[in-house]
KOLRO-540538 format. One record per residue: residue in three letters; x, y, z of N, C-alpha, C, O, CB in turn; residue number from 1. Coordinates in nm, 3 decimals. Glycine has a CB too. Layout:
ATOM  residuo       nx       ny       nz      cax      cay      caz       cx       cy       cz       ox       oy       oz      cbx      cby      cbz  num
ATOM      Ala        X        Y        Z        X        Y        Z        X        Y        Z        X        Y        Z        X        Y        Z  NUM
...
END
This chain:
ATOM  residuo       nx       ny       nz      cax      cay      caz       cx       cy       cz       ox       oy       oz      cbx      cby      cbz  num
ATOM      Unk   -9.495    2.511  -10.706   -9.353    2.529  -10.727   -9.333    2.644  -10.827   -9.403    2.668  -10.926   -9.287    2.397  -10.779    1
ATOM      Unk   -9.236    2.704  -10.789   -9.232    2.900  -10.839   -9.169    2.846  -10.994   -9.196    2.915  -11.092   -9.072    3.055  -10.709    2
ATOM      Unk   -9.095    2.738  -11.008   -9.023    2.720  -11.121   -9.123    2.616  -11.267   -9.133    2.630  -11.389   -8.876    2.639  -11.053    3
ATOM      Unk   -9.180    2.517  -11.165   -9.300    2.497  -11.319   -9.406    2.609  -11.336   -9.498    2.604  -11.419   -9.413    2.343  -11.306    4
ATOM      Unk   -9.382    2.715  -11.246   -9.490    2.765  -11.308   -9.501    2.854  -11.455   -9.600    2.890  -11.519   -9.535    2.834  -11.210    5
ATOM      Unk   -9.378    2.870  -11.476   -9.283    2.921  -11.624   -9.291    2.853  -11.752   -9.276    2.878  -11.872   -9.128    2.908  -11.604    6
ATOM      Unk   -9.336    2.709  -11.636   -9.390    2.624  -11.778   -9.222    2.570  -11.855   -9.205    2.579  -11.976   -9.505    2.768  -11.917    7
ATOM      Unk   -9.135    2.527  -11.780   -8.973    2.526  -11.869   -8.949    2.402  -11.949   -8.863    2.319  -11.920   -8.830    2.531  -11.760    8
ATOM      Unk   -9.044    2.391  -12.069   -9.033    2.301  -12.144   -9.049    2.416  -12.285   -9.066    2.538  -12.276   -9.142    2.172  -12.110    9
ATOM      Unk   -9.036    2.332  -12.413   -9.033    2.355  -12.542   -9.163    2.321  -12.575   -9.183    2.200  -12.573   -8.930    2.288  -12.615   10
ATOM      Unk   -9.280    2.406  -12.611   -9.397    2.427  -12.630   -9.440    2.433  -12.833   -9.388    2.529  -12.891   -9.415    2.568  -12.533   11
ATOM      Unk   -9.493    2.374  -12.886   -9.528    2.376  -13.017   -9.625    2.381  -13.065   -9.694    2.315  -12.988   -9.500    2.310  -13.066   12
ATOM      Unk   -9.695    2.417  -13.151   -9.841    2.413  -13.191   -9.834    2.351  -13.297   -9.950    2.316  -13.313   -9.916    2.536  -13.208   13
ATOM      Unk   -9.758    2.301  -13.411   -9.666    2.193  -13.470   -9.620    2.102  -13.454   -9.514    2.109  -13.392   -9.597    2.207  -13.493   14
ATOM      Unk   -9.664    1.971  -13.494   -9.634    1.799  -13.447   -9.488    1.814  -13.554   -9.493    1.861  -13.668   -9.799    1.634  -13.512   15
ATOM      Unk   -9.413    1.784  -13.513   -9.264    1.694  -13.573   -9.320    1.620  -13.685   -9.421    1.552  -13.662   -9.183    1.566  -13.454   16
ATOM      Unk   -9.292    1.622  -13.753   -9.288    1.500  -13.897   -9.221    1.391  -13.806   -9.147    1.399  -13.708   -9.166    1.547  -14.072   17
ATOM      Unk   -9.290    1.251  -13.899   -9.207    1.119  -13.843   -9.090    1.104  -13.827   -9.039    1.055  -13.727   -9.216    1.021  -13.902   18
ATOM      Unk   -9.019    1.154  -13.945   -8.882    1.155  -13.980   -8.784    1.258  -13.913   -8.661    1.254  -13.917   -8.880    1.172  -14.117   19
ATOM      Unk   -8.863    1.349  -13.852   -8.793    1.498  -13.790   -8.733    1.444  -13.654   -8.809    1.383  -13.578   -8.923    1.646  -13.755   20
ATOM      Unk   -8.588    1.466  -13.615   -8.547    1.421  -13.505   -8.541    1.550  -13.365   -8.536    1.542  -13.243   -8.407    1.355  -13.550   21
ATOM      Unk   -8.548    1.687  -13.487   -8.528    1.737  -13.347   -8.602    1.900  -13.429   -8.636    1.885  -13.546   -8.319    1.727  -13.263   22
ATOM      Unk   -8.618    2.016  -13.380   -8.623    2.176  -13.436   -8.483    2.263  -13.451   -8.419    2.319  -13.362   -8.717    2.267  -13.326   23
ATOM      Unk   -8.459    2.257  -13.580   -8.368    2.360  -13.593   -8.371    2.507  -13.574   -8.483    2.558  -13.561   -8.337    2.349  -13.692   24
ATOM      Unk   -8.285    2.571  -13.570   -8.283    2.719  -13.588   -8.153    2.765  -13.621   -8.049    2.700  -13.623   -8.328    2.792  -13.470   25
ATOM      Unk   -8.176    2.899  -13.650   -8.041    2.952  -13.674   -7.946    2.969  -13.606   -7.960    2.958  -13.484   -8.040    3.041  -13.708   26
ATOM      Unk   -7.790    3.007  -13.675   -7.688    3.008  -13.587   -7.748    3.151  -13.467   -7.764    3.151  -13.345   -7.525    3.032  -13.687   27
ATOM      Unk   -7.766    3.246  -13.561   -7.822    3.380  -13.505   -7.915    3.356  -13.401   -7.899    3.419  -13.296   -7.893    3.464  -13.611   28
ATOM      Unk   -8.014    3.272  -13.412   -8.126    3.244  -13.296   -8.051    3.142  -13.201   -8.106    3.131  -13.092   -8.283    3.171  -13.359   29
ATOM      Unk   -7.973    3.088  -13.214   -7.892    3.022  -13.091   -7.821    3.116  -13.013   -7.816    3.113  -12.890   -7.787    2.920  -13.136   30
ATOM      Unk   -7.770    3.195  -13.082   -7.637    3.244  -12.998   -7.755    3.331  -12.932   -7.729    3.346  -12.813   -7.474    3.334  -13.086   31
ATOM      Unk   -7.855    3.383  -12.960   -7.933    3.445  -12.836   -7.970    3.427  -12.711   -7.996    3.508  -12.623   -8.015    3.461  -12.854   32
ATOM      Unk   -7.970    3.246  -12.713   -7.941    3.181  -12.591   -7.763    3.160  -12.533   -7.733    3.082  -12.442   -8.015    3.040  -12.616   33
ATOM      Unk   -7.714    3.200  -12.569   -7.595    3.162  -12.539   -7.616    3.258  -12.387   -7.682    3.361  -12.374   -7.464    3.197  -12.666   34
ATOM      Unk   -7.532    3.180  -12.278   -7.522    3.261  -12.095   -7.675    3.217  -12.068   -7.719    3.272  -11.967   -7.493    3.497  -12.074   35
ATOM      Unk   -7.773    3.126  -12.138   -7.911    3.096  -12.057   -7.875    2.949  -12.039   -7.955    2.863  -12.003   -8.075    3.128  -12.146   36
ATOM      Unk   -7.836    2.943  -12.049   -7.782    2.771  -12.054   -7.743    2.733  -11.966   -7.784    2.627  -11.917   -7.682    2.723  -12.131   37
ATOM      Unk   -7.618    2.830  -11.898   -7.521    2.765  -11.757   -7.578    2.801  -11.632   -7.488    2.802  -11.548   -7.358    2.826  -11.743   38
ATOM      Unk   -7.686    2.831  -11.584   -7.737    2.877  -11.471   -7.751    2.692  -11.477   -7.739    2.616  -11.573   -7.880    3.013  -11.462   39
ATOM      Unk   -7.783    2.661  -11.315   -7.781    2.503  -11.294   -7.866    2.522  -11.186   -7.860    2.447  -11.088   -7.632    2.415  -11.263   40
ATOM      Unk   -7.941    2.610  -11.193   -8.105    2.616  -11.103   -7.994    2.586  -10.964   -8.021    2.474  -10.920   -8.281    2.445  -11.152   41
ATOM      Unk   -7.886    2.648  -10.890   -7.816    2.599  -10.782   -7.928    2.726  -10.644   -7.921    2.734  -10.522   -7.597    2.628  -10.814   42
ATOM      Unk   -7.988    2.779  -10.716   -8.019    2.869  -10.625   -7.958    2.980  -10.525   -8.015    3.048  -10.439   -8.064    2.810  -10.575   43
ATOM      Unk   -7.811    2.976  -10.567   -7.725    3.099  -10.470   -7.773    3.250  -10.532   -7.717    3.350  -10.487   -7.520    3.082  -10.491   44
ATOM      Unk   -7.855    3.261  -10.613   -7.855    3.399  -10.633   -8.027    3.442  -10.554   -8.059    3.556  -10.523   -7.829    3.434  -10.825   45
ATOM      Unk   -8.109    3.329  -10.538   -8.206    3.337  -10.553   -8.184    3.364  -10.359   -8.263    3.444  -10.309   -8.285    3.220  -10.650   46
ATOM      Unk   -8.084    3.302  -10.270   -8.062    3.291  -10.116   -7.980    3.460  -10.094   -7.962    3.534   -9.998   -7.940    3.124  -10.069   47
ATOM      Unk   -7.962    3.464  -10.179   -7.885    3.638  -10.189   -7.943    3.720  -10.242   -7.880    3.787  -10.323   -7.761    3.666  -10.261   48
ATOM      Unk   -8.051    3.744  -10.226   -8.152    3.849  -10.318   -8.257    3.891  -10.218   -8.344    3.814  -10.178   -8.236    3.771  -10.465   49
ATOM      Unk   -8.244    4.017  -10.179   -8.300    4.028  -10.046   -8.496    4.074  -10.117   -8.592    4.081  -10.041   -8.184    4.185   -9.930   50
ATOM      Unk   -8.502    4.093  -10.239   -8.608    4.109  -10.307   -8.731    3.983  -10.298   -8.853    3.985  -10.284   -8.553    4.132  -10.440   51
ATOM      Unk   -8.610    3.857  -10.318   -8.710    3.763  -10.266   -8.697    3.692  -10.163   -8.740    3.577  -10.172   -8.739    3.683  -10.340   52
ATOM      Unk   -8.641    3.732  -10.046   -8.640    3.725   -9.907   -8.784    3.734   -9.872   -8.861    3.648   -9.830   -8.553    3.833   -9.841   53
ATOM      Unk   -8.806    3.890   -9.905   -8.927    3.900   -9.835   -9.089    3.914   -9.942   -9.207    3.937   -9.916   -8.897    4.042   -9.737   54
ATOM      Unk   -9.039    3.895  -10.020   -9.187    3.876  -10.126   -9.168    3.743  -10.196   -9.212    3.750  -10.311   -9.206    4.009  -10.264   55
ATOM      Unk   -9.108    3.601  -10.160   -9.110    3.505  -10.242   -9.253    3.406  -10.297   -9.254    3.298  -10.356   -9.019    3.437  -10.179   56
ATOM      Unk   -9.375    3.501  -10.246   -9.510    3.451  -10.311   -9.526    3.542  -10.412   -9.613    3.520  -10.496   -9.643    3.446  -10.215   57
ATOM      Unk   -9.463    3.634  -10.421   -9.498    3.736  -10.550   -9.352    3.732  -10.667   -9.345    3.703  -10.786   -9.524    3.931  -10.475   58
ATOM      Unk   -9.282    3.761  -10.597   -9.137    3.798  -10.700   -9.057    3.610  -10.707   -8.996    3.550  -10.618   -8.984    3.964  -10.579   59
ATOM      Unk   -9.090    3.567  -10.840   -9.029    3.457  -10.856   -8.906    3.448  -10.828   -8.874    3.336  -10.789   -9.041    3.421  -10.955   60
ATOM      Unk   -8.810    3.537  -10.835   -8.653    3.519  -10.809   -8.551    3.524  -10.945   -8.591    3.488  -11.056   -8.632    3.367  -10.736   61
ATOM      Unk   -8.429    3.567  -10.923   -8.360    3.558  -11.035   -8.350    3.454  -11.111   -8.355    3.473  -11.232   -8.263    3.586  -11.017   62
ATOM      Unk   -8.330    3.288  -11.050   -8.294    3.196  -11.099   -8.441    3.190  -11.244   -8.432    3.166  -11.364   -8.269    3.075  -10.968   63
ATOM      Unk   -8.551    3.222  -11.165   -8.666    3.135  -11.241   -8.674    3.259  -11.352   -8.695    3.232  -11.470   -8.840    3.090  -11.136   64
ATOM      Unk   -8.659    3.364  -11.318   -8.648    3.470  -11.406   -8.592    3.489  -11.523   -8.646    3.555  -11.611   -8.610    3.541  -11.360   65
ATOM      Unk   -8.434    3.411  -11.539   -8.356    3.365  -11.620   -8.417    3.244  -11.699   -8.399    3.238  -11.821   -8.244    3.339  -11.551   66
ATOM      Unk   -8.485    3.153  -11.636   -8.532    3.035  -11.686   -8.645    3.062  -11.783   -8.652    2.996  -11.887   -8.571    2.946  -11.577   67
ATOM      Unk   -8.741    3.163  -11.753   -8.838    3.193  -11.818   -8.834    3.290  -11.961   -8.920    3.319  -12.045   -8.906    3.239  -11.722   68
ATOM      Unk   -8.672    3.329  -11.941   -8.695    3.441  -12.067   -8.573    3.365  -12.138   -8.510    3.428  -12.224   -8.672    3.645  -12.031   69
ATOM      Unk   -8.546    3.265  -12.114   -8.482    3.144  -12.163   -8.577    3.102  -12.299   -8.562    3.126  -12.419   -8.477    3.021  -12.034   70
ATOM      Unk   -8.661    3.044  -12.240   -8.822    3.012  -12.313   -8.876    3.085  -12.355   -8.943    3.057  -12.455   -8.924    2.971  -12.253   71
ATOM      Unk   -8.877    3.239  -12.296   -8.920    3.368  -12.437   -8.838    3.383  -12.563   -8.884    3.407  -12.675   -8.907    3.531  -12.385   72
ATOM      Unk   -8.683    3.363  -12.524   -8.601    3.423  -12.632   -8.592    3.336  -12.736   -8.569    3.378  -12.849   -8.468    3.461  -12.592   73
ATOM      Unk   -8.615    3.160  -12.701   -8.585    3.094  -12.790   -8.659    3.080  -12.909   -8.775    3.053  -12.877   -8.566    3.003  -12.745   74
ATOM      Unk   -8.645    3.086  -13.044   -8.735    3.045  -13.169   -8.803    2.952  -13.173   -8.913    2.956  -13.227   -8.682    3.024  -13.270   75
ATOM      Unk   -8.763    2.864  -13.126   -8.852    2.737  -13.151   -8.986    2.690  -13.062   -9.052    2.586  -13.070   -8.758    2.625  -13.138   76
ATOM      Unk   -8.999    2.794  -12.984   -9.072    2.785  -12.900   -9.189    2.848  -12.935   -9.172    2.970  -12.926   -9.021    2.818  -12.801   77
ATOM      Unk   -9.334    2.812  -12.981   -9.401    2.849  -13.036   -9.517    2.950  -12.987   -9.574    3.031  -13.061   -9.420    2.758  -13.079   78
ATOM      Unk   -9.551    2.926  -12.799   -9.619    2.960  -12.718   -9.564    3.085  -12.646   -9.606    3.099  -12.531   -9.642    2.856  -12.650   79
ATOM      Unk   -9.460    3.198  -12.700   -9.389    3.274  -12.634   -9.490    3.381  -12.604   -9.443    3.439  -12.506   -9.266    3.311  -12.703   80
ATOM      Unk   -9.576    3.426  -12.628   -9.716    3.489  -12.600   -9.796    3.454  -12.513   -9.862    3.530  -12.442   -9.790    3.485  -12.690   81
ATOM      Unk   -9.795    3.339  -12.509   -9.849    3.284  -12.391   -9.804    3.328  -12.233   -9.858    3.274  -12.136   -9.824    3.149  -12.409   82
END
């Protein structure tokens, strides 16, 4: 599947303290995600993209494309090198 392969989880090399409920960041490092959020994986851009019409074993597609630099841009994400 073209979309786990992005890996679209929150990755850490850092365990949470017991008491830690969640990873903060800044207002500044949020709003960098701000417009990565509302894509809803519906796939209409990915059925209209004649790029991955015909290469969809090579060119992941817009949707997953968005999803993945979702997970680059965010701070808290520790594995962005990866």
């Amino acid at each position: 599947n073209q979309y786990k392969s992005i890996e679209p989880w929150l990755k850490r090399k850092d365990v949470k303290g017991k008491d830690d409920k969640e990873y903060f960041q800044s207002k500044d490092d949020r709003a960098k995600l701000d417009g990565m959020y509302e894509c809803i994986l519906c796939a209409c851009c990915m059925t209209s993209c004649p790029s991955y019409w015909w290469n969809p074993e090579y060119y992941l597609g817009p949707a997953v494309l968005l999803q993945a630099y979702r997970w680059i841009a965010d701070s808290r994400d520790q594995f962005t090198e990866e």
